[in-house]
PDB file of N, CA, C and O in Angstrom:
ATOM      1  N   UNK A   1      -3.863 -11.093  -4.396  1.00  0.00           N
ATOM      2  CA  UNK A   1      -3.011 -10.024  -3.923  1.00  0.00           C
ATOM      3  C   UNK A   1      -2.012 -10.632  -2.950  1.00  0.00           C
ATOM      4  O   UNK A   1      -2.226 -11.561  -2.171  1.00  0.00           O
ATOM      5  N   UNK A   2      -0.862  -9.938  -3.130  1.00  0.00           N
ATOM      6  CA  UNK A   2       0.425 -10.877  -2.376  1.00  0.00           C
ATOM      7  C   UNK A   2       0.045  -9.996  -1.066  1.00  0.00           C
ATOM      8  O   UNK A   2      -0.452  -8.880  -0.911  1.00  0.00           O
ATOM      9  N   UNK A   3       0.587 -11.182  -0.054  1.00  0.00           N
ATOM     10  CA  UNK A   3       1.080 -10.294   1.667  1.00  0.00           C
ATOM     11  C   UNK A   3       1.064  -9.139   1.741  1.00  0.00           C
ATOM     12  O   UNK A   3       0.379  -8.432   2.480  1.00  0.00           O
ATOM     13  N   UNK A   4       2.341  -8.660   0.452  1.00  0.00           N
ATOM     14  CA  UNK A   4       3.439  -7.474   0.931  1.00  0.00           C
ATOM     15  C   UNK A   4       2.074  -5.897   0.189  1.00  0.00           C
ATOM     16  O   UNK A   4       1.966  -4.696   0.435  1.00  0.00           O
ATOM     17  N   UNK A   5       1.314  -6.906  -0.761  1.00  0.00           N
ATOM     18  CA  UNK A   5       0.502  -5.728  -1.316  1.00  0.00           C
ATOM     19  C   UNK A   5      -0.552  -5.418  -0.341  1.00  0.00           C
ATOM     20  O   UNK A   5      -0.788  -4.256  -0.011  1.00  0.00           O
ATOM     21  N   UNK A   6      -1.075  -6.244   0.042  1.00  0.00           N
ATOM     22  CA  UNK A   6      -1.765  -6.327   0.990  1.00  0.00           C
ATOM     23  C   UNK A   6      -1.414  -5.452   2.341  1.00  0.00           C
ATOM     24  O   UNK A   6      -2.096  -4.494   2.705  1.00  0.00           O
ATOM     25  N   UNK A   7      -0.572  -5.798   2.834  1.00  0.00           N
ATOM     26  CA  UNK A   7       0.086  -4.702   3.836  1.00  0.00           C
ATOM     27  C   UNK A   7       0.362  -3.411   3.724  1.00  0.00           C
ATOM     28  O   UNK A   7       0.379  -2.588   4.639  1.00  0.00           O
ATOM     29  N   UNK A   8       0.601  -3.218   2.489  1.00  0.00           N
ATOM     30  CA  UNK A   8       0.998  -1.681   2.135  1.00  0.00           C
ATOM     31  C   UNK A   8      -0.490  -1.057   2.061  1.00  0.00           C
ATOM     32  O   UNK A   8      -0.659   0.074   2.517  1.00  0.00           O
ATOM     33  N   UNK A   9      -1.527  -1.735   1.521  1.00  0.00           N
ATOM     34  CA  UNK A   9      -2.805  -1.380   0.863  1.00  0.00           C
ATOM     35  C   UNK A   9      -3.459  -0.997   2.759  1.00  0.00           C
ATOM     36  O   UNK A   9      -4.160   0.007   2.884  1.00  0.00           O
ATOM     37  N   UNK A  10      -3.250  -1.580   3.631  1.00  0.00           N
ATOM     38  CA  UNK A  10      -3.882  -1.248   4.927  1.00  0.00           C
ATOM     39  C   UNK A  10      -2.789  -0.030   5.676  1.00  0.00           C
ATOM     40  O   UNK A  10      -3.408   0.738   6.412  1.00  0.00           O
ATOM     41  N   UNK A  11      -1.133   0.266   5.578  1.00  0.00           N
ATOM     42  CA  UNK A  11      -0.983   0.811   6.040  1.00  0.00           C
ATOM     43  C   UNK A  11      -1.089   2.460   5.113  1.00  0.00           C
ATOM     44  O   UNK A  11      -0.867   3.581   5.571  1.00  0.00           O
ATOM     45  N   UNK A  12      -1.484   2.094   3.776  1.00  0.00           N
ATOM     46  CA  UNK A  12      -1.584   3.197   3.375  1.00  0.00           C
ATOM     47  C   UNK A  12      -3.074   3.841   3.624  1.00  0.00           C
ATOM     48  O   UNK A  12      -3.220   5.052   3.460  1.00  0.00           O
ATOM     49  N   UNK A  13      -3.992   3.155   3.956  1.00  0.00           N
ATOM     50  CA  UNK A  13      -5.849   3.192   4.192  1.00  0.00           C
ATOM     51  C   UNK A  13      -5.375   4.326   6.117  1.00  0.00           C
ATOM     52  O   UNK A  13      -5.616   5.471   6.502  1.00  0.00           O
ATOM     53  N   UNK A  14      -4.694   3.187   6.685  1.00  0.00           N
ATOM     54  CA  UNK A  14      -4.735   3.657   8.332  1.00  0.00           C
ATOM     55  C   UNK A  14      -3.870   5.050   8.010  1.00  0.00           C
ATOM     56  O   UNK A  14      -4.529   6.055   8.276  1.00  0.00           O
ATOM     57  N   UNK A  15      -2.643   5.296   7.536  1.00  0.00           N
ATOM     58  CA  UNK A  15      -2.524   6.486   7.426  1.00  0.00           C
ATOM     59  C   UNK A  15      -3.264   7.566   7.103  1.00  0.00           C
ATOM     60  O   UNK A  15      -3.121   8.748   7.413  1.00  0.00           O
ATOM     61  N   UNK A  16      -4.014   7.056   6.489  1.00  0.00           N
ATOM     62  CA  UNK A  16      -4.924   8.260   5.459  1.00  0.00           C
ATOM     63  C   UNK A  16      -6.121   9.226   6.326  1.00  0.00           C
ATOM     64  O   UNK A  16      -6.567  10.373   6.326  1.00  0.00           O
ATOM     65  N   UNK A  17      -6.326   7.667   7.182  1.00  0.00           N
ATOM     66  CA  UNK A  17      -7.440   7.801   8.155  1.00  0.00           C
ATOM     67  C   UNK A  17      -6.818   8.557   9.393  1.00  0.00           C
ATOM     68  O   UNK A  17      -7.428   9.505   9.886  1.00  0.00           O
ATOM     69  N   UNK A  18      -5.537   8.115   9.924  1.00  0.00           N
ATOM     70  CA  UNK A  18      -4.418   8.938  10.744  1.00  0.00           C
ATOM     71  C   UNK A  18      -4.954  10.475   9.891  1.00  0.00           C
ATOM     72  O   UNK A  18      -5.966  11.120  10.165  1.00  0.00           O
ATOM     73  N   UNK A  19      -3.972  10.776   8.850  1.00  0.00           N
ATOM     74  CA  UNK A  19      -4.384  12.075   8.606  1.00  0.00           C
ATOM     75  C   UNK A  19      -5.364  12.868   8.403  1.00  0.00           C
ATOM     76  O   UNK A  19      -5.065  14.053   8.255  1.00  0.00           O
ATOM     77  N   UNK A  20      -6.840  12.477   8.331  1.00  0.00           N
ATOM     78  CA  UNK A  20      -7.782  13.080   7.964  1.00  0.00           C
ATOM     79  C   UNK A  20      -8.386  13.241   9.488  1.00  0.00           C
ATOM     80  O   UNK A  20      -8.841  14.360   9.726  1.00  0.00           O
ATOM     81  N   UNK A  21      -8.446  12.381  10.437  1.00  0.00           N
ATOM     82  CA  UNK A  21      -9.082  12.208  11.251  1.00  0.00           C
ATOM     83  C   UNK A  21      -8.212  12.822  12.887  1.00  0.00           C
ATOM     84  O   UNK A  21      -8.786  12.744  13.973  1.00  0.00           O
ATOM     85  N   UNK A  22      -6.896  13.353  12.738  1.00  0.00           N
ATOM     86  CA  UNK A  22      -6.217  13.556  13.378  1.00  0.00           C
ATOM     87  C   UNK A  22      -6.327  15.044  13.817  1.00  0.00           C
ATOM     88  O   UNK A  22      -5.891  15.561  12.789  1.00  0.00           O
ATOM     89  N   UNK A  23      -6.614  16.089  14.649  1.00  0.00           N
ATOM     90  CA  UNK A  23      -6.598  17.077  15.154  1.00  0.00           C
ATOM     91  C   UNK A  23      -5.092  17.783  14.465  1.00  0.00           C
ATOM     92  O   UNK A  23      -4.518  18.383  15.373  1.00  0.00           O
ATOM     93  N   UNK A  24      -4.481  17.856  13.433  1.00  0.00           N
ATOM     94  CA  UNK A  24      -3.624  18.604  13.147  1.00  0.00           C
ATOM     95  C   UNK A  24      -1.985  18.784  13.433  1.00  0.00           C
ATOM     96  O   UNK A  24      -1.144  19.495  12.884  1.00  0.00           O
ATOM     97  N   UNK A  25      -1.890  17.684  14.699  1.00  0.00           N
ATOM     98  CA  UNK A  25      -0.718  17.628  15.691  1.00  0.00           C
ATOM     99  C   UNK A  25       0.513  17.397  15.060  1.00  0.00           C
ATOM    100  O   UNK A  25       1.600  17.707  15.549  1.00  0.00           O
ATOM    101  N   UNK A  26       0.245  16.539  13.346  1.00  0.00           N
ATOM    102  CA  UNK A  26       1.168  15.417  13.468  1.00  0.00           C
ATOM    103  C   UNK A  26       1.634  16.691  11.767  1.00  0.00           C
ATOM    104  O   UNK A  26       2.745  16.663  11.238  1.00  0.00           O
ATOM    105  N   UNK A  27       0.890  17.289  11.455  1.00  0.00           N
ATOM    106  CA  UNK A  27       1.119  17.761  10.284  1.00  0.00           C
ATOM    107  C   UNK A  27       0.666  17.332   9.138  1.00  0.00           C
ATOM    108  O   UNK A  27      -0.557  17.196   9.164  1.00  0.00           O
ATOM    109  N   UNK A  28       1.205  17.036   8.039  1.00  0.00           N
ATOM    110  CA  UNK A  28       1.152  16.469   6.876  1.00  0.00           C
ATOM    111  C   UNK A  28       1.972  15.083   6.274  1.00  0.00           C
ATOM    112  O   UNK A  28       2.169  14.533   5.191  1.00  0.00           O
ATOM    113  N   UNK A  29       2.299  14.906   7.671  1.00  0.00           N
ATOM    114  CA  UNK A  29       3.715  13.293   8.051  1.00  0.00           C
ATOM    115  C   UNK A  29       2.673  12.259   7.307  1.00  0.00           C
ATOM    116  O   UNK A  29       2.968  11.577   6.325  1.00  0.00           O
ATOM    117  N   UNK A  30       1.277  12.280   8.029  1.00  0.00           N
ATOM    118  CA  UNK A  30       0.637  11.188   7.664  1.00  0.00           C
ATOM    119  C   UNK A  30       0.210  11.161   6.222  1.00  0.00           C
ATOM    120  O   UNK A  30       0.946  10.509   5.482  1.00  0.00           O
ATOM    121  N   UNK A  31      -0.577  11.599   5.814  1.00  0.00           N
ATOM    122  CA  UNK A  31      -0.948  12.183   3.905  1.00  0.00           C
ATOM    123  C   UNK A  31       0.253  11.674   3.346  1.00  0.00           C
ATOM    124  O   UNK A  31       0.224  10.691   2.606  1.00  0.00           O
ATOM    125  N   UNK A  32       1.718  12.488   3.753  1.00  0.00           N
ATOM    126  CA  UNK A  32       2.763  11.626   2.780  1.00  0.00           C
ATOM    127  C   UNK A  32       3.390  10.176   2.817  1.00  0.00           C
ATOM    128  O   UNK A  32       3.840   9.420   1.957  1.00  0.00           O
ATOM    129  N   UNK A  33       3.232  10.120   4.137  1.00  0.00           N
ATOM    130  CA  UNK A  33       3.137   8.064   3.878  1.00  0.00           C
ATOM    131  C   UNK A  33       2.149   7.700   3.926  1.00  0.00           C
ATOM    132  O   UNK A  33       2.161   6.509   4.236  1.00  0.00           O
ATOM    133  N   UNK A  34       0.572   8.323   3.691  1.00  0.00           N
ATOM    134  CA  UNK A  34       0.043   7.548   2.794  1.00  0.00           C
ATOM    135  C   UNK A  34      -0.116   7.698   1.152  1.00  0.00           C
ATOM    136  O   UNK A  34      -0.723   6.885   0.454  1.00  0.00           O
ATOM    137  N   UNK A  35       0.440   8.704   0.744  1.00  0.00           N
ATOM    138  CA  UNK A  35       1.028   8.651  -0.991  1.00  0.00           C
ATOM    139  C   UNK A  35       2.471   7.381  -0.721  1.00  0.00           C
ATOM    140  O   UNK A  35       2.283   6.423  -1.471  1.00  0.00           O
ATOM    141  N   UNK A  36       3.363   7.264  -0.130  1.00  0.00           N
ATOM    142  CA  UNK A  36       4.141   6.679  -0.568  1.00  0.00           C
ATOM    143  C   UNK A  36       4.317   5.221  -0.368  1.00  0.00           C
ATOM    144  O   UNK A  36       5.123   4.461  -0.905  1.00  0.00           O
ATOM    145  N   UNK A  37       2.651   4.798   1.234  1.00  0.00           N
ATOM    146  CA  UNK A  37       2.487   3.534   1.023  1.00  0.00           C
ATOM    147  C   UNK A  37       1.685   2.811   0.034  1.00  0.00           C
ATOM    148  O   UNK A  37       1.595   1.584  -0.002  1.00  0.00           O
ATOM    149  N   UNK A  38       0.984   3.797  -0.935  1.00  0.00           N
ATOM    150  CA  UNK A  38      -0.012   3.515  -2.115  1.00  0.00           C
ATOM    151  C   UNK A  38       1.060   3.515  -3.165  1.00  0.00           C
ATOM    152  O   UNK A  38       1.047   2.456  -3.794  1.00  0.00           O
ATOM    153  N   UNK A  39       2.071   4.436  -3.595  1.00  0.00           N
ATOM    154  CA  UNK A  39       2.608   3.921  -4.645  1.00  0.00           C
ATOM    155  C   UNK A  39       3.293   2.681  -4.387  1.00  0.00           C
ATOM    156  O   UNK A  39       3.351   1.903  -5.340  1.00  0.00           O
ATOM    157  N   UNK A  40       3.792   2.352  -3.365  1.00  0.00           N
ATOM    158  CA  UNK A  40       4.388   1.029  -2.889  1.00  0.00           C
ATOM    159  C   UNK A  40       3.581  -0.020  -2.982  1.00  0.00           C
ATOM    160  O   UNK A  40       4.093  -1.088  -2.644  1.00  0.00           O
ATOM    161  N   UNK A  41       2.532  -0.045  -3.318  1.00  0.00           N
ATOM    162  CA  UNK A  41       0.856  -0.930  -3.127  1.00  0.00           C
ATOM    163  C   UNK A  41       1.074  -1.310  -4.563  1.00  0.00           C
ATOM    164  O   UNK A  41       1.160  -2.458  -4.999  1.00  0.00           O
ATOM    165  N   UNK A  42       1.166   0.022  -5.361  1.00  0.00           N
ATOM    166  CA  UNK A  42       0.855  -0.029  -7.004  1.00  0.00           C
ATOM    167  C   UNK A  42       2.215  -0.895  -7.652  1.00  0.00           C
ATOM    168  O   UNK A  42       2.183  -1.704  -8.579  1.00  0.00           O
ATOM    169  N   UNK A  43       3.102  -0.565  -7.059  1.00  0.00           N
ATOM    170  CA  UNK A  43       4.474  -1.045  -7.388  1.00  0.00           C
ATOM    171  C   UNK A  43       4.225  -2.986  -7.244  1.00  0.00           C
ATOM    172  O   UNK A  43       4.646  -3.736  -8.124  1.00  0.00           O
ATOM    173  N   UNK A  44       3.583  -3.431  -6.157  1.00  0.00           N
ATOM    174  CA  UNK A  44       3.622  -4.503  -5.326  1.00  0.00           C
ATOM    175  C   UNK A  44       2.878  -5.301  -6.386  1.00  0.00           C
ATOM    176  O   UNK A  44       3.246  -6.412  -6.768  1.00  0.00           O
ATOM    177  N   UNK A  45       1.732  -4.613  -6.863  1.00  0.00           N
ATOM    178  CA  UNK A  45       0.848  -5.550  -8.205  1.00  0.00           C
ATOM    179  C   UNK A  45       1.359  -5.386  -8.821  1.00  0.00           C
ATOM    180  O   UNK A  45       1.912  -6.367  -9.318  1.00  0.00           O
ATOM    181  N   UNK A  46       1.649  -4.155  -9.339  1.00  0.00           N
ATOM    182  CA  UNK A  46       2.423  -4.691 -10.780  1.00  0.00           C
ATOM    183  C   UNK A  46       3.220  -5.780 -10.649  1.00  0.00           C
ATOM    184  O   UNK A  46       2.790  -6.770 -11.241  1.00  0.00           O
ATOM    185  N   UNK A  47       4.424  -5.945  -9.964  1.00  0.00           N
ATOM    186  CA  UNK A  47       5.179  -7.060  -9.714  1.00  0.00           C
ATOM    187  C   UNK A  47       4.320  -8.155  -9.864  1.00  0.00           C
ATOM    188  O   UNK A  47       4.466  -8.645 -10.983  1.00  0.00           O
ATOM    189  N   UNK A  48       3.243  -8.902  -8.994  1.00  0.00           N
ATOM    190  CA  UNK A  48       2.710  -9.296  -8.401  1.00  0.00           C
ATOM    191  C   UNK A  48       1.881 -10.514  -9.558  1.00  0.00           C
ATOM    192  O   UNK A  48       1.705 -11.731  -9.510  1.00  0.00           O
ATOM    193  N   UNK A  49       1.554  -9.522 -10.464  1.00  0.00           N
ATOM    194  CA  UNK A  49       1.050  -9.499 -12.000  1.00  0.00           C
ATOM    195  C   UNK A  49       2.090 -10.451 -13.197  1.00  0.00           C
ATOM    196  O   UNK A  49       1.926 -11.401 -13.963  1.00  0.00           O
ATOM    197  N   UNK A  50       3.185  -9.544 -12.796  1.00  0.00           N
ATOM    198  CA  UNK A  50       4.023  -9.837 -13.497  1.00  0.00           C
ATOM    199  C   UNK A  50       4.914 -11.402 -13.450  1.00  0.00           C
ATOM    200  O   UNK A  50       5.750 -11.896 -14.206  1.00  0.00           O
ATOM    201  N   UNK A  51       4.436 -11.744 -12.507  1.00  0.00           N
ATOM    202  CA  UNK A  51       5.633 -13.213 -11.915  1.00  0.00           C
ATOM    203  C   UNK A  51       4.352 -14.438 -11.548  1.00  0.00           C
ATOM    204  O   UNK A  51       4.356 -15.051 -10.481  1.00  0.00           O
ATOM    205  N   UNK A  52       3.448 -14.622 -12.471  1.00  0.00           N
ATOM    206  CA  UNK A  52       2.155 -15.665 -11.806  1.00  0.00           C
ATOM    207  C   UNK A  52       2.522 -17.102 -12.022  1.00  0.00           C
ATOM    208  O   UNK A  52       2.654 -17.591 -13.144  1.00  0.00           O
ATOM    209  N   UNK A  53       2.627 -17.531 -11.285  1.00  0.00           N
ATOM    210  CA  UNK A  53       2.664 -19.369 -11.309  1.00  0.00           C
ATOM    211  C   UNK A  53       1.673 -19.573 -12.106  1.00  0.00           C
ATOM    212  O   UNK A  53       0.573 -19.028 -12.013  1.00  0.00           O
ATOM    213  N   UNK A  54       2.111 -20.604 -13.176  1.00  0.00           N
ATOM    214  CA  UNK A  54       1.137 -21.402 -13.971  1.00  0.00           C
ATOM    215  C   UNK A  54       1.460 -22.818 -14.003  1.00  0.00           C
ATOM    216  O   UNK A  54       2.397 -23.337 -14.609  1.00  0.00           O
ATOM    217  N   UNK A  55       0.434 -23.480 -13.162  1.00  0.00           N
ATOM    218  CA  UNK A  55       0.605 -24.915 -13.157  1.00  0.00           C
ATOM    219  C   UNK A  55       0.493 -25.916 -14.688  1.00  0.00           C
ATOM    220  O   UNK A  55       0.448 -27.139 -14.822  1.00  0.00           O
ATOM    221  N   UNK A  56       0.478 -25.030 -15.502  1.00  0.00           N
ATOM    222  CA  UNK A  56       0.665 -26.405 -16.755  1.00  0.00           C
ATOM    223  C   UNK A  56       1.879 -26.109 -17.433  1.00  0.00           C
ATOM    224  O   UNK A  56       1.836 -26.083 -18.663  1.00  0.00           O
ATOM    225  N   UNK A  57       3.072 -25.856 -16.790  1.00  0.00           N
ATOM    226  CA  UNK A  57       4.354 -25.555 -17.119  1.00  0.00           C
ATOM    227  C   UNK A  57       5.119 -27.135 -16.590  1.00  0.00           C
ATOM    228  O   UNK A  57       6.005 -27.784 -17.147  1.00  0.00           O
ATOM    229  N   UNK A  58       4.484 -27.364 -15.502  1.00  0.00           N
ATOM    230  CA  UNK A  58       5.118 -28.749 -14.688  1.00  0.00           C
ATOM    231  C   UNK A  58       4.962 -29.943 -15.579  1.00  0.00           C
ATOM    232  O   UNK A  58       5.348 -31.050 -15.202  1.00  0.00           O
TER     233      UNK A  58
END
């Protein structure tokens, strides 16, 4: 898993946890960046998938 998937995959987890675990204050802010740091996650592998170094090309 690259960096960038990786990063999205924790800030979309801490949001989630932000929103579920949050007394109500913040609204529904958190829930939607964490849908839009998970599709950004899903986006990141696919890419991720798509572009693999293969060392018997050299």
């Amino acid at each position: 898993m690259s960096k960038i998937a990786f990063g999205l995959l924790m800030l979309a987890l801490l949001s989630l946890a932000l929103g579920l675990f949050s007394q109500d204050e913040l609204g529904n802010t958190p829930l939607i960046a964490a849908i839009v740091f998970f599709a950004g996650w899903l986006v990141a592998r696919a890419l991720g998938r798509r572009f693999k170094f293969d060392p018997q090309l050299r």
